[in-house]
Wavefront OBJ file of the C-alpha trace (Angstrom):
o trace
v 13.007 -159.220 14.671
v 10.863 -157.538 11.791
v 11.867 -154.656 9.567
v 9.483 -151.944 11.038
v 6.463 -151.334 8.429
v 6.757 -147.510 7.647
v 5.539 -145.553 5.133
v 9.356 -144.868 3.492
v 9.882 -147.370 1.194
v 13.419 -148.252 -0.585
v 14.239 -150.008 -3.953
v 16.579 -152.915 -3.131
v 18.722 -154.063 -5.737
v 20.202 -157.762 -5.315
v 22.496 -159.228 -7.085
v 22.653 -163.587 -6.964
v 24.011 -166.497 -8.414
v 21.626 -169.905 -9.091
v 23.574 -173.327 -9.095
v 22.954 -177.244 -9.116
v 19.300 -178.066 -9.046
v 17.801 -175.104 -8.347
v 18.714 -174.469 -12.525
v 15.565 -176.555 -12.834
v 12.913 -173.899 -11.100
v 10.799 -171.731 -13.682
v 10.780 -167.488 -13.466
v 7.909 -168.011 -11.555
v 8.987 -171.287 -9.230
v 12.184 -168.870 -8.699
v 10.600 -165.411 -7.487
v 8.529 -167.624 -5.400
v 11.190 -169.097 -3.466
v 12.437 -165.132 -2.799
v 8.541 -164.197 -1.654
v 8.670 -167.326 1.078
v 12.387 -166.184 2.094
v 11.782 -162.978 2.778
v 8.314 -163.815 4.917
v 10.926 -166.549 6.705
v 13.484 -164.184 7.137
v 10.691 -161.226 8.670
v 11.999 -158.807 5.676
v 8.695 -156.166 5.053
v 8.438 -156.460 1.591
v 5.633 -153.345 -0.128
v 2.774 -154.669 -1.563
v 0.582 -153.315 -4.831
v -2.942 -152.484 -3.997
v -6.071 -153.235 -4.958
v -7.853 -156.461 -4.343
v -5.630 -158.797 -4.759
v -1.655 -157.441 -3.497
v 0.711 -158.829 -4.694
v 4.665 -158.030 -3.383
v 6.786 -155.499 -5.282
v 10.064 -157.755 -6.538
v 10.738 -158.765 -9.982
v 13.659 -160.795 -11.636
v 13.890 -158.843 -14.681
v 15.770 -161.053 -16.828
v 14.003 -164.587 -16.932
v 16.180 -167.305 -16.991
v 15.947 -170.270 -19.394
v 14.771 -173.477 -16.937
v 18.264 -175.606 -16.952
v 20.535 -172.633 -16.975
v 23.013 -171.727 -13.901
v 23.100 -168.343 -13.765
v 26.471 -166.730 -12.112
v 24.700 -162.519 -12.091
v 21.143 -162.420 -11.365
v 19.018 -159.179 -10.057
v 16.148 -159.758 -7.761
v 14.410 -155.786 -7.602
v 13.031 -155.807 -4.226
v 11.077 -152.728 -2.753
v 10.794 -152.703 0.963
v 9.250 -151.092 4.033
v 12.496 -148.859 5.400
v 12.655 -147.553 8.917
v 16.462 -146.388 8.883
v 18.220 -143.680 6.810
v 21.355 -146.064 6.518
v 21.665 -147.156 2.923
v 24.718 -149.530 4.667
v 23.106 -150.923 7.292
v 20.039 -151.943 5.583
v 21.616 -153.871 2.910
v 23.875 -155.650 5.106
v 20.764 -156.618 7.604
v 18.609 -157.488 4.204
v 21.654 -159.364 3.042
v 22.197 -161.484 6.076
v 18.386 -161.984 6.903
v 17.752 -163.471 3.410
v 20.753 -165.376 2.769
v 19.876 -167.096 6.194
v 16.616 -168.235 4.349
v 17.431 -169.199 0.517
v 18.117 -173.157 -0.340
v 21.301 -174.460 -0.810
v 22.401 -173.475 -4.589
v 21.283 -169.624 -4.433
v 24.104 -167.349 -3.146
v 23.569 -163.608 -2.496
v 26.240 -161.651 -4.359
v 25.373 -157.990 -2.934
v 22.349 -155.944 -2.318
v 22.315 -152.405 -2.884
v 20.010 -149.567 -2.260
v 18.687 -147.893 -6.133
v 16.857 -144.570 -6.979
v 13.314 -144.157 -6.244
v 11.995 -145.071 -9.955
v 14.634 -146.689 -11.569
v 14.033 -150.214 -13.951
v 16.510 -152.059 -14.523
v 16.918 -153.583 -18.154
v 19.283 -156.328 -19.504
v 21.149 -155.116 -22.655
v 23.283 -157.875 -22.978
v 24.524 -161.628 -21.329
v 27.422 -164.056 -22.012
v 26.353 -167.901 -21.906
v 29.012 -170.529 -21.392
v 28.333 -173.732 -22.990
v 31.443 -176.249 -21.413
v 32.322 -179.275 -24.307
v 34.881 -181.851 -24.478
v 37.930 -181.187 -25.660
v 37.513 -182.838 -28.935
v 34.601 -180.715 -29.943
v 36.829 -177.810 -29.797
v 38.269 -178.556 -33.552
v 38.213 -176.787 -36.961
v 35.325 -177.791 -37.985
v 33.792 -175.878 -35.104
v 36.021 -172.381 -35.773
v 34.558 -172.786 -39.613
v 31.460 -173.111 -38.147
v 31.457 -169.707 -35.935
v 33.177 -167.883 -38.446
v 30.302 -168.618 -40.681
v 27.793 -167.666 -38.316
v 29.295 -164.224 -37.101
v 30.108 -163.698 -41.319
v 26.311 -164.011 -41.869
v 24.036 -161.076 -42.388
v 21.282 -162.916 -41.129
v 20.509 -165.793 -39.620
v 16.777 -167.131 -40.356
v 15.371 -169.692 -37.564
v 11.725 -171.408 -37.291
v 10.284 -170.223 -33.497
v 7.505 -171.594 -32.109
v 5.783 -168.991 -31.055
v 4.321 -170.419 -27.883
v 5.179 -173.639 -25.938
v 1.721 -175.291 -26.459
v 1.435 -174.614 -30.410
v 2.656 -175.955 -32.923
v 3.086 -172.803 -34.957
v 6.475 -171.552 -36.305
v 7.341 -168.458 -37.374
v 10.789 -166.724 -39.165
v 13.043 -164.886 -37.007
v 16.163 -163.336 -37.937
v 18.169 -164.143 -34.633
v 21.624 -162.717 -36.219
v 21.220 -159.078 -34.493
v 21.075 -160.938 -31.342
v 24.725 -162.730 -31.767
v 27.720 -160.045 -30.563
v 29.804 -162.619 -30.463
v 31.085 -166.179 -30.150
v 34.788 -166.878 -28.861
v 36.382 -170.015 -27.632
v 38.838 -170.878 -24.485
v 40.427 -174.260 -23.871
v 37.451 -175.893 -22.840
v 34.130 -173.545 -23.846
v 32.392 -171.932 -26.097
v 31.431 -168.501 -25.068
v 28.337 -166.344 -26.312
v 27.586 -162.957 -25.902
v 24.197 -162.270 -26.900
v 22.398 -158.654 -27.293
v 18.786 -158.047 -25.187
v 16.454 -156.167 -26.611
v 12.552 -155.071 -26.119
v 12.480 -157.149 -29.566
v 13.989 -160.422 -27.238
v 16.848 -162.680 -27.963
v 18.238 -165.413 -29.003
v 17.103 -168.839 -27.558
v 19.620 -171.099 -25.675
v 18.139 -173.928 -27.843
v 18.577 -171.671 -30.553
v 22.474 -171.330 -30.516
v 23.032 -174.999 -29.808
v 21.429 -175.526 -33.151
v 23.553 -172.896 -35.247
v 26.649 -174.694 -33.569
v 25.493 -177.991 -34.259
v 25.459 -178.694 -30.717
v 23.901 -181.783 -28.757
v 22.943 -180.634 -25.763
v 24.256 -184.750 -24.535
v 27.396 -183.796 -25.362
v 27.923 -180.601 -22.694
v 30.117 -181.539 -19.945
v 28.454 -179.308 -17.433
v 24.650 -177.020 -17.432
v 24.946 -174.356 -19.165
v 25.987 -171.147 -17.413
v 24.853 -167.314 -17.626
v 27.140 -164.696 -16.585
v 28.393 -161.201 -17.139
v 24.670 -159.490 -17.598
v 24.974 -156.156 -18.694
v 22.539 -153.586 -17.100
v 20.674 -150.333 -17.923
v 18.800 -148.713 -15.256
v 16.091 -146.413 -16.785
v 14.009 -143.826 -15.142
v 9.986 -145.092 -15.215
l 1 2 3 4 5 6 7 8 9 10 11 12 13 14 15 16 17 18 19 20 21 22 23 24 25 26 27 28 29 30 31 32 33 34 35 36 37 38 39 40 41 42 43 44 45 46 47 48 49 50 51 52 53 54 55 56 57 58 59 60 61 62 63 64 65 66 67 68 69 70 71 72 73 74 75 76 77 78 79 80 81 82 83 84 85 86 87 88 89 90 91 92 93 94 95 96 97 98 99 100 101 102 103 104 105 106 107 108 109 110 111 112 113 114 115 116 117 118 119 120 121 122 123 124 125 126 127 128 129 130 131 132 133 134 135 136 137 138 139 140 141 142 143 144 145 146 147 148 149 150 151 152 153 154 155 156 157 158 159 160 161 162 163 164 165 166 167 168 169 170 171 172 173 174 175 176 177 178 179 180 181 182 183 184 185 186 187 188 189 190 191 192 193 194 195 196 197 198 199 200 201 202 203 204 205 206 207 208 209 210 211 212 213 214 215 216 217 218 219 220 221 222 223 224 225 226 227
């Protein structure tokens, strides 16, 4: 049964976690599989106008291809016909889940304010290493990092040139703790960016070989601003 296509429309907001091999789908590759789940699942999903429509949902944090991602937001505005802020969220929440590939779990789906964004501020990355990484060395290292004033990388600026340019990624490091088997990074978001996940494996000295499991995104902090 199809959601009823009314004028009212309401600004879903979904919350999801991305494991296993669906790490390996772009921003793009990703929203897409959302667009063909909802047409699966019969959700009525607004469109833009114009001449060429395109669906109202955006993942406004892109995630770095590779990365599991434990807190994800999918924005989704839809085509409401009931008042229930409950009931739709639980039917949206079933319908879809019913549709997505194995590896993408629905968290929770909520209803937002009419012209609300929603803007990351800040994210945690887990980076899992054996045991005997977890040394000295590596807690000299960190403390050097986080003792810095700045922290001056080369960036390629896009992924098809070969030009570099300076970036001070330092404002983007909050911090970098360890547990018994991970190091853990909490990174600030900004309209100015980040830091890359390539990026902090080479302050740490890193090889990506060496990580016992993908690397894995959690704990996104949110701001929700009015348009």
């Amino acid at each position: 049964m199809h959601i009823a296509a009314l004028n009212e429309t309401t600004l879903l907001v979904i919350k999801f976690r991305l494991r296993g091999t669906l790490r390996f789908l772009s921003h793009a590759e990703t929203l897409r599989v959302f667009q063909r789940a909802c047409v699966r699942a019969g959700i009525s999903v607004h469109y833009s106008q114009g001449f060429n429509p395109r669906p109202k949902m955006s993942l406004p944090l892109p995630r770095p291809v590779g990365v599991e991602s434990d807190d994800e937001l999918l924005c989704l505005r839809i085509l409401n016909n009931t008042k229930d802020a409950s009931d739709l969220c639980n039917i949206i929440k079933d319908k879809l889940s019913a549709q997505l590939p194995e590896g993408c779990e629905l968290i929770s789906a909520n209803t937002a304010q009419a012209g609300r964004s929603f803007q990351p501020r800040s994210a945690r990355y887990v980076f899992t290493v054996p045991p005997e990484y977890l040394n000295e060395g590596l807690r000299a290292r960190i403390d050097c990092l986080l003792e810095s004033e700045s922290l001056n990388i080369r960036r390629q600026i896009e992924k098809k040139s070969s030009k570099l340019k300076n970036v001070d990624v330092r404002k983007f490091l909050k911090s970098i703790k360890l547990d018994d088997r991970s190091i853990i990074v909490e990174c600030n978001i900004s309209s100015a960016g980040s830091i890359r996940i390539e990026e902090i494996l080479r302050l740490l000295e890193l090889d990506e070989g060496k990580l016992v499991s993908p690397v894995r995104r959690t704990n996104v902090q949110w701001q929700a601003d009015k348009l």
